[in-house]
Structure formats: structure tokens, C-alpha cells
Steps between C-alpha positions, in 0.01 A plus 500: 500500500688711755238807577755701695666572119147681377520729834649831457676654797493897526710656792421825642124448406241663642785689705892439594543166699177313330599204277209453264420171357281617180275200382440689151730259351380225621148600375636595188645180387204289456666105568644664828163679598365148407720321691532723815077469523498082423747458793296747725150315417710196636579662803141669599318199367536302832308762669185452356392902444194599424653852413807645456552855677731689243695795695492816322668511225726284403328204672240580246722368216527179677211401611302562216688270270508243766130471624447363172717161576354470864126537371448787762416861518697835545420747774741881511671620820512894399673750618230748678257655262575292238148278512165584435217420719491409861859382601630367815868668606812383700738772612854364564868613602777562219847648624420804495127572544168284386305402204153356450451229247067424451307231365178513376222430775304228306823347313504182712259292646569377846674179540698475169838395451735778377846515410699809457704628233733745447805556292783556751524369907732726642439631905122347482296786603297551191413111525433514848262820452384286203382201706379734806268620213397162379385360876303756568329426217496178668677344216731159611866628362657219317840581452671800343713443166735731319764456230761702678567482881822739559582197785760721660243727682310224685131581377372167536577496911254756516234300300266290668373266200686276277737699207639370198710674297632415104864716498690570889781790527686404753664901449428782335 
């Protein structure tokens, strides 16, 4: 089944310039959404995880659905304020400005194996935040996987850990 038919692109979304790739059809046709998380569980499975870290939100959607094959558990990056309790937080560099992305204090025990997730690899500063995050919960980052990497702007160079990715974009 070729995935890249079930992915909707929207130009000019969030703002003029931005090609989106919206995964809401892929999600919404059941033997692609069925597909698309088989052929991830094939590509995280290698890694052994303990957890998968889903980046808020549409990480969420994948990881979720494919814990279940891999027999591990699901842990949220948030966005700041987003998570109750005592959280640890990792403030990183976007183009213009910062963000902080959190993780509940007690959501890992030291040592495990964790792979990211998130929907879409594009410049890999959310990831990188993401596995900042993880280490100094002195969590061993397995790899990073996403369905989409948008190849074109070279997020994986910046990544330090192994990344697999289902669909590549070689240009918006």
C-alpha cells in the first residue's frame, strides 16, 4: 500500500510558505492507519524500548496504537503546563524564540530503553529537546521514529541517535 496517497498536503498552513502534510487521512482510513503503524512496529522493534516517548500531540496518535505491538509503555512529552504533578522541563531554540516541552518527573525509571515518536521529522529541534529531556531523566534513547521526515531540511544531521522514518519528502 503506498501511504504517501492517504497524506493530505495543505499549502499555506499554519501561515504563507508552510507546506502541511495533514495525517488526518491517513488516520481516517483504517487499512492505511493499519498499515502505516505495522510497518512502524517493524522499524522501532529492533530497538528494544521499554517506552515510547510520544511528542505532543500528534506523536500521541502514534505511539499509542503502536506500544501495543512492541509490548511496551507510553510516556507524553508536553508542551509546558500541560502535565500534572512534578515534571522535569527542557527549554530549547525554535527560529524565532524558545519553547519548553516537560515530562513528568517519575515517568521513567533510570536505565530504560526509550524510543521516540513523533509524527513529522522536519529541522529536529523538538526531537532533540525531546531526547535532552529523556537523559536527564537518565533514560538510554533508543532511536527516534516518525512516519514523515520532510528529508529536504536535514533534521536527522542534527540528531544524535538512530532515526527511522516510514514516508521521506525529498521537497515540499
Amino acid at each position: 500500500m503506498d501511504l504517501k496517497q492517504h497524506i493530505r498536503q495543505i499549502p499555506d498552513f499554519p501561515k504563507p510558505g508552510i507546506n502541511f502534510f495533514d495525517i488526518s487521512t491517513l488516520i481516517g482510513h483504517a487499512a492505511a492507519w493499519r498499515t502505516a503503524i505495522d510497518r512502524m512496529a517493524d522499524l522501532v522493534r529492533p530497538w528494544k524500548p521499554d517506552y515510547l516517548a510520544a511528542i505532543d500531540a500528534r506523536g500521541f496518535l502514534l505511539a499509542a496504537p503502536l506500544a501495543i505491538p512492541l509490548g511496551c509503555g507510553v510516556v507524553m512529552i508536553r508542551k509546558s503546563g500541560k502535565l500534572p504533578g512534578k515534571v522535569k522541563s527542557h527549554s530549547y531554540g525554535l527560529e524565532y524564540g524558545t519553547d519548553v516541552i516537560e515530562i513528568q518527573d517519575d515517568a521513567i525509571p533510570a536505565g530504560r530503553r526509550v524510543a521516540i515518536i513523533d509524527d513529522l521529522l522536519a529541522t529536529g529541534g523538538t526531537i532533540a529537546a525531546a531526547a535532552a529531556l529523556l537523559r536527564s531523566s537518565n533514560a538510554i534513547v533508543a532511536g527516534a521514529a516518525c512516519l514523515i521526515e520532510l528529508s529536504f531540511l536535514k533534521g536527522r544531521g542534527k540528531l544524535d541517535m538512530p532515526v527511522e522514518a516510514l514516508l521521506a519528502y525529498d521537497s515540499d
